[in-house]
C-alpha positions as CSV (number, residue, x, y, z in Angstrom):
1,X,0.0,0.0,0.0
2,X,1.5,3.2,-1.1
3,X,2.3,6.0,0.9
4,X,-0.8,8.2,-0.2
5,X,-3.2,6.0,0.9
6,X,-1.7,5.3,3.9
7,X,-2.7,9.1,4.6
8,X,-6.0,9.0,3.3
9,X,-7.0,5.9,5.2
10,X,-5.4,8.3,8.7
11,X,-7.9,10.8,7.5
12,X,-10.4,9.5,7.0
13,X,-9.9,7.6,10.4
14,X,-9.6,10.8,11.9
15,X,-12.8,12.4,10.2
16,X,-15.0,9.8,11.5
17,X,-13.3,10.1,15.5
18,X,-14.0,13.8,15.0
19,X,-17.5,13.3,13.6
20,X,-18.2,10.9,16.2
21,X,-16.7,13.0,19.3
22,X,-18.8,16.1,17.7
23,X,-21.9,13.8,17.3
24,X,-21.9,12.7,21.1
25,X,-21.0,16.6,22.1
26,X,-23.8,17.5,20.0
27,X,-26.1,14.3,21.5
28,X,-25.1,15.8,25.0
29,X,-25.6,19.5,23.9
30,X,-29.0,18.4,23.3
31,X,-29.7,15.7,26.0
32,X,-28.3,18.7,28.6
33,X,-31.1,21.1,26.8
34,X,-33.6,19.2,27.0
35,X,-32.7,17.9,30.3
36,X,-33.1,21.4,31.5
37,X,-36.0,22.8,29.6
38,X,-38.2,19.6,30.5
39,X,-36.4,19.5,34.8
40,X,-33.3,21.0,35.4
41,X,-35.0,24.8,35.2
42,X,-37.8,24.1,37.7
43,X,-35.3,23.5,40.3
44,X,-33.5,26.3,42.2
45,X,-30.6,25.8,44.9
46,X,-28.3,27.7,47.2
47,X,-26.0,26.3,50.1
48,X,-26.8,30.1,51.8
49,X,-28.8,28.6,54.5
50,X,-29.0,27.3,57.9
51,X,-31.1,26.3,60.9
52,X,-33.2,28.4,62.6
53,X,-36.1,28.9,65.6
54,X,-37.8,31.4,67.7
55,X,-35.8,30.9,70.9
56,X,-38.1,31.6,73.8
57,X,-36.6,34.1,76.3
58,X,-36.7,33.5,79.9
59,X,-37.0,37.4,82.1
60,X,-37.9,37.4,85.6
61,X,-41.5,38.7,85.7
62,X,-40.3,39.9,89.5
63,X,-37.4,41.3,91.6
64,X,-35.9,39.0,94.4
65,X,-33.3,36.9,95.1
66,X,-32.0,33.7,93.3
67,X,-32.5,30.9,95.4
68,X,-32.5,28.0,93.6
69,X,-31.1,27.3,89.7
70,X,-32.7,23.7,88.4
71,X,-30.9,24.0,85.2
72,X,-27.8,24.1,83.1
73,X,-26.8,24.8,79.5
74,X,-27.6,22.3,76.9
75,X,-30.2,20.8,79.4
76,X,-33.4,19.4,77.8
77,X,-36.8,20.6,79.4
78,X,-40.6,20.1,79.4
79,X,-42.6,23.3,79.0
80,X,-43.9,24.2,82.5
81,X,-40.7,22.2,84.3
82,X,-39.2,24.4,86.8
83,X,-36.2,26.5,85.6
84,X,-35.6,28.8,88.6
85,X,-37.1,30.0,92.3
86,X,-36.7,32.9,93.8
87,X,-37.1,34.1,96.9
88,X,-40.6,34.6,97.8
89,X,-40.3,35.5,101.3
90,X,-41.3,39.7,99.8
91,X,-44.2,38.4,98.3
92,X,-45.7,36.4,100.8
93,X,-45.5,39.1,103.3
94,X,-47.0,41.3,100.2
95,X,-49.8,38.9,100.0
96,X,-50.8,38.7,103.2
97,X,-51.0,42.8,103.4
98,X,-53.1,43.2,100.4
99,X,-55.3,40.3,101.7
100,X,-55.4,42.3,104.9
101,X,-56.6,45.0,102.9
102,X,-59.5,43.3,101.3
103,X,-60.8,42.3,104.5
104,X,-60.5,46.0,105.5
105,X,-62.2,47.1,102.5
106,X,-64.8,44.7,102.8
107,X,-65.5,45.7,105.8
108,X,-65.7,49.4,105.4
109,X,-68.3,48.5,102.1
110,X,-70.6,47.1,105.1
111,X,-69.6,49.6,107.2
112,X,-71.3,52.2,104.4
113,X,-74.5,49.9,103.8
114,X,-74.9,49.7,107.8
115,X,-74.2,53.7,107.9
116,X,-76.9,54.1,105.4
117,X,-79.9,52.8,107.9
118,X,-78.6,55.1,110.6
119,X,-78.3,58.1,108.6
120,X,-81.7,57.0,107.4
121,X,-83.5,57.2,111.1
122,X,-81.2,60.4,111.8
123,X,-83.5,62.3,108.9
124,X,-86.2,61.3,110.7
125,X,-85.0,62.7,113.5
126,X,-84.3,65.7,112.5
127,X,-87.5,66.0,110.6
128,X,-89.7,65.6,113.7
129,X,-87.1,68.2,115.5
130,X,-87.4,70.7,112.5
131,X,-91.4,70.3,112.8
132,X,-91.1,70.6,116.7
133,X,-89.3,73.8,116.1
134,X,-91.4,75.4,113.7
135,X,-94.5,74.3,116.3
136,X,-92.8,76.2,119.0
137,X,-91.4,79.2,116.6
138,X,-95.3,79.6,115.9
139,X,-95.9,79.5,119.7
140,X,-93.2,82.3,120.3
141,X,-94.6,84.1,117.6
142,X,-98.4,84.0,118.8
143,X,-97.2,85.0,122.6
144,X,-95.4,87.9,121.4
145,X,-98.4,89.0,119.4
146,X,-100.3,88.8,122.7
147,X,-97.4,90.5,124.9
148,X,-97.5,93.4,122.2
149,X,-101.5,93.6,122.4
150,X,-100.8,93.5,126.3
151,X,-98.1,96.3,126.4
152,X,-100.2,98.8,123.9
153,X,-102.9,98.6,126.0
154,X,-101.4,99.2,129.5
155,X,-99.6,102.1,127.6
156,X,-102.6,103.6,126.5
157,X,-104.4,103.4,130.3
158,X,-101.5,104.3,132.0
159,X,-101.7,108.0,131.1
160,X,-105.2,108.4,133.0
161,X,-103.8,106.2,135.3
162,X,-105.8,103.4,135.4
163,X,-103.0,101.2,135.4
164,X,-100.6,100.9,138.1
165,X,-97.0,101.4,136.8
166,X,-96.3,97.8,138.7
167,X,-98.9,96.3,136.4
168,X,-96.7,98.0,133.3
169,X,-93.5,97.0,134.7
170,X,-94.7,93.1,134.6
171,X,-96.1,93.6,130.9
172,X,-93.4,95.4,129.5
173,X,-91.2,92.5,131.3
174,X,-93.8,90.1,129.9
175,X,-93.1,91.7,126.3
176,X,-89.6,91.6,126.8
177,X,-89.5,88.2,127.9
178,X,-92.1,86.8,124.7
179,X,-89.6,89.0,122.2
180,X,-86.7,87.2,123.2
181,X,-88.4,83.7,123.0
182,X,-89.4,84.5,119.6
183,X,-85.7,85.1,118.9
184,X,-84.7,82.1,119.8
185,X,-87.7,79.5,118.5
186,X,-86.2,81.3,115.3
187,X,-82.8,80.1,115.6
188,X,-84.1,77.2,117.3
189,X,-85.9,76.6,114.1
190,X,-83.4,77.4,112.0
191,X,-80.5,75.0,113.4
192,X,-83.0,72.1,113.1
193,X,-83.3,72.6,109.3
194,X,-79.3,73.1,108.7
195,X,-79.5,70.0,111.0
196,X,-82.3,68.3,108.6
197,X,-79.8,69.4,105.4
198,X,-76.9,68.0,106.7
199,X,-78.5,64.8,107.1
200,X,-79.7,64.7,104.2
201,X,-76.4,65.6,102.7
202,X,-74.5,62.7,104.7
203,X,-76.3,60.3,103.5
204,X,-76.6,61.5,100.1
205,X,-72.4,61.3,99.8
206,X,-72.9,58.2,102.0
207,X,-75.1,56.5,99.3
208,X,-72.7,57.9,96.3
209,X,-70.2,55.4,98.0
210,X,-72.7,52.0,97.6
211,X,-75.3,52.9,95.1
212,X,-76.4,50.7,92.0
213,X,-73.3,48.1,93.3
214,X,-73.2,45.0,95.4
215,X,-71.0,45.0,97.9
216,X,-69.2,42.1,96.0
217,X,-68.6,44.7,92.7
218,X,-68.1,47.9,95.2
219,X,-65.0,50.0,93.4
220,X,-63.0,49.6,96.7
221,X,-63.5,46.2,96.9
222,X,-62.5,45.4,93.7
223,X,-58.7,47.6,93.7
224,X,-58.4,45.9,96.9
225,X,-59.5,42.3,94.9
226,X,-57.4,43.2,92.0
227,X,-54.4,44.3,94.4
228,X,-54.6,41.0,96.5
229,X,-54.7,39.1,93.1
230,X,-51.8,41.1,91.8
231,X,-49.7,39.8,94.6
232,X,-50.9,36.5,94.4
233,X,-49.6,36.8,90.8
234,X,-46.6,37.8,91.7
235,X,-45.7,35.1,94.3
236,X,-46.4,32.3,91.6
237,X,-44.1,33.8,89.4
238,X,-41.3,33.8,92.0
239,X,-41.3,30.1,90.4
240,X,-40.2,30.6,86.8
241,X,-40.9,27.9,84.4
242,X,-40.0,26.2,81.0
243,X,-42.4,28.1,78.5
244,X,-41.9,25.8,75.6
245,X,-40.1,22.0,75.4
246,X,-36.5,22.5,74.2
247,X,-33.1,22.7,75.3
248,X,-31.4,25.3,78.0
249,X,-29.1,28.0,76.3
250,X,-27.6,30.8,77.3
251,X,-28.0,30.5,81.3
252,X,-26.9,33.9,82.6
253,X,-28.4,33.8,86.3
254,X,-26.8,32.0,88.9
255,X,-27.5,31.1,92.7
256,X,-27.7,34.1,95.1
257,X,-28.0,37.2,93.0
258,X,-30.5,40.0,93.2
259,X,-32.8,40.5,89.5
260,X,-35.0,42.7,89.1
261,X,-38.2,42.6,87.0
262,X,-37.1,42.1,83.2
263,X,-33.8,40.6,83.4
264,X,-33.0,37.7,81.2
265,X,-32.3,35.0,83.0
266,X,-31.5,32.1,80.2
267,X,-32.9,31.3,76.8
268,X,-35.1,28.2,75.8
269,X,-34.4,26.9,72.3
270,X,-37.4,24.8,70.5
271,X,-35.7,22.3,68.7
272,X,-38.3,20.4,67.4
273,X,-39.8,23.5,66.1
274,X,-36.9,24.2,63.9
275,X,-37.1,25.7,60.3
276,X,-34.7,26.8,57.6
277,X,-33.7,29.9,56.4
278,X,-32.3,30.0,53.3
279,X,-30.9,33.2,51.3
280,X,-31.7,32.6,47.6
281,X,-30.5,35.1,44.8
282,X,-33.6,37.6,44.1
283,X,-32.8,35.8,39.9
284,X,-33.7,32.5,41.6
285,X,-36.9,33.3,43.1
286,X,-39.4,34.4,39.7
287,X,-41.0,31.0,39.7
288,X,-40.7,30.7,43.7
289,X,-43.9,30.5,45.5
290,X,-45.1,29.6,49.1
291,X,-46.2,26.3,49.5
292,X,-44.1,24.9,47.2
293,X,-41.6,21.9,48.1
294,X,-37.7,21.9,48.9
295,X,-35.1,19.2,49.8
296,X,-33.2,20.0,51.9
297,X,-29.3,18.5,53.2
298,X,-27.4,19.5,56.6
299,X,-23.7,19.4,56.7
300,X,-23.6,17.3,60.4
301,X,-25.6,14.8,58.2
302,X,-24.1,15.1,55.1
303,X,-26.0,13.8,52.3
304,X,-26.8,10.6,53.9
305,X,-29.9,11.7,55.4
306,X,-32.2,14.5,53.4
307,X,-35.0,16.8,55.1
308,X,-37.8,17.5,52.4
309,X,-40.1,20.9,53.6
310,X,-42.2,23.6,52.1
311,X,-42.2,26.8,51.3
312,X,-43.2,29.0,54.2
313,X,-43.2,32.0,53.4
314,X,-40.6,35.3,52.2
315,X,-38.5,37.8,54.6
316,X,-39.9,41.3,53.9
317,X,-36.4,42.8,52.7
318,X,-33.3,41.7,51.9
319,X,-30.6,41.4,54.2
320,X,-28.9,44.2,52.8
321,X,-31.9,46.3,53.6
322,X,-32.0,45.2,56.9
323,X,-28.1,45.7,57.6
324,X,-26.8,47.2,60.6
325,X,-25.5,50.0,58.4
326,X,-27.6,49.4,55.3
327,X,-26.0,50.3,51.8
328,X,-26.5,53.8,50.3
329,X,-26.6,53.6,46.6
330,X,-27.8,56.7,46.0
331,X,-24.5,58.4,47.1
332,X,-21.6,58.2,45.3
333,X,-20.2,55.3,41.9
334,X,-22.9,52.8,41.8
335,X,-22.0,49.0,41.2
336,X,-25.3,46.7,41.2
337,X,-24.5,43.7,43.6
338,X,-27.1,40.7,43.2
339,X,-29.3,40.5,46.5
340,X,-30.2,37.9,48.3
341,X,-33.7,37.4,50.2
342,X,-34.2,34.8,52.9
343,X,-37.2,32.3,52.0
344,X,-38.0,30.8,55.3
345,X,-38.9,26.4,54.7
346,X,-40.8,24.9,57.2
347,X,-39.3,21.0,58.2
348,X,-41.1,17.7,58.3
349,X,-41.6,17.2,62.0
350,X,-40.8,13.6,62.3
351,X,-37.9,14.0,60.0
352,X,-36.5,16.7,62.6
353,X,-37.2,14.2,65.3
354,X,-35.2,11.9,63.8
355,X,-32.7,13.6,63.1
356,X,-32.6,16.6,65.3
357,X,-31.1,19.9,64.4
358,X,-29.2,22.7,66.2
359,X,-29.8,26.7,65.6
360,X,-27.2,28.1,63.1
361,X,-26.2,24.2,61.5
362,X,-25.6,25.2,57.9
363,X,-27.9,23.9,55.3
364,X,-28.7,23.5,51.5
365,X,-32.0,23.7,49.6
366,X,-33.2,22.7,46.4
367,X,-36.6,24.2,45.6
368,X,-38.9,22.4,43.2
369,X,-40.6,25.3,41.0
370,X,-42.9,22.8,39.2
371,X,-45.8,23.3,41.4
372,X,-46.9,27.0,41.2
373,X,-48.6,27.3,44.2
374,X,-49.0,31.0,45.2
């Protein structure tokens, strides 16, 4: 075989190697396209995520001091299980004051119903003095009349004498005397119907403080109730408990010291509650909706075990926006930085269960755009 075709048969060799390689880059080319047209595109993934909760927060709803610490870090707890006691020696004594001062208050509501008779019959005492007095005011008044009558005449016959000056003496005394008991039925009558009016009064402003009430829903009684209940209150929370199951973090109080209301005393982390937050590009998320499902893979797993969710629902800003010291791009050269947005996925409980999860674990999800829930 001659040279010539020795190099034609090498060509043509190589022509059909290099029309096979392009035939299986082109088969690929189009297996990949179609591959993502038909699946690949309905799918959307970032490794920007991790575990997350709402950690419950433990404050001391009251001041006093620590007596007793039940629990360390990374302890499990039952919601309701005791975390902490303080001292409840202040509110016991508290109690048993504002206790003392509902009895006092009842007491005094009884003591205003009881009143209310007596001031009652003391009206009607004071009625039958202010008619007594007007009785003897028009008795005053009718022997005065008579002592004037008296005196006019004795002055008229005692300038022909017929009347002994003696006899005028004892009827101008006699007038004298009749004048000043009119004087004095008048003030006589007078105080008995101030007296009547402030009778009246008293028990007007005595029935202000029990009218249209029971003694039971009387306003002093009930700030009295209300405080008595207040301490009460405040003695049952010198035990502090678990608000939610989930594990101890964060312990900050310890044995002896002196809180006061609102200080944190540890944190109570809901671990079976646990959901994802994962920061997707804001070019990812056209076709994302709520509802929709996600796989999802922890690194302490690996990819041995996979968590499948939904959708929950999307942050209301970026976490640009929401920066401690948020971007200013309307000051200054401009460069346009994809955001990202957190998409929040809620986790199969019995999966979590399973395989249980810790806050801030990283995480990847793969969201399956297929199903256009919105």
């Amino acid at each position: 075989m001659s040279e010539t075709n020795l190099n034609a048969n090498k060509v043509q060799r190589r022509n059909k190697l290099l029309g096979g390689v392009a035939g299986v880059v082109a088969l690929s080319a189009i297996a990949a396209g179609v591959y993502w047209f038909t699946y690949g595109s309905h799918f959307v993934s970032t490794d920007n995520a991790y575990a997350a909760v709402e950690v419950a927060q433990v404050t001391s709803a009251v001041g006093g001091t620590i007596n007793e610490v039940l629990v360390t870090d990374t302890q499990a707890v039952k919601k309701g299980q005791i975390l902490v006691r303080i001292d409840p020696a202040d509110a016991r004594l508290a109690l048993a004051q504002a206790e003392a001062d509902l009895n006092r208050a009842v007491r005094r509501v009884r003591g205003f119903v009881a009143n209310d008779a007596s001031l009652k019959a003391q009206i009607t005492a004071r009625e039958a003095d202010e008619k007594k007095a007007a009785a003897q005011l028009r008795a005053a008044e009718a022997d005065f009349e008579r002592a004037k009558i008296d005196l006019q005449r004795r002055e008229a016959l005692a300038a022909s004498g017929s009347v002994s000056g003696d006899e005028l003496t004892r009827v101008q005394n006699a007038f004298t005397t009749a004048k000043a008991n009119l004087e004095a039925s008048r003030a006589a009558a007078a105080q008995a119907l101030a007296n009547q009016h402030m009778a009246l009064g008293s028990r007007e402003a005595n029935a202000v403080l029990i009218a249209n009430v029971s003694e039971e829903n009387n306003p002093e009684v009930a700030l009295a109730r209300a405080r008595r209940d207040q301490a009460a209150l405040d003695l049952e929370r010198t035990v502090v408990r678990a608000p939610v199951d989930g594990i101890v973090a964060k312990r900050q109080v310890q044995l002896g010291q002196r809180v006061s209301s609102g200080v944190p005393l540890l944190s109570v982390v809901p671990v079976q509650e646990m959901h994802v937050d994962a920061n997707f590009k804001e070019v990812q998320l056209e076709n994302v909706r709520a509802g929709q499902p996600v796989a999802l893979q922890a690194d302490i797993h690996g990819s041995s075990v996979t968590y499948h969710g939904i959708v929950e629902g999307f942050s209301g800003g970026s976490g640009a926006a929401f920066a401690a010291i948020p971007a200013q791009n309307a000051t200054g050269n401009w460069i346009k930085v994809v955001q990202r947005l957190p998409v929040r996925i809620k986790l199969d409980a019995k999966e979590l269960q399973a395989h249980p999860l810790k806050v801030g674990l990283s995480m990847s999800a793969r969201i399956d755009t297929r199903e256009q829930q919105r």
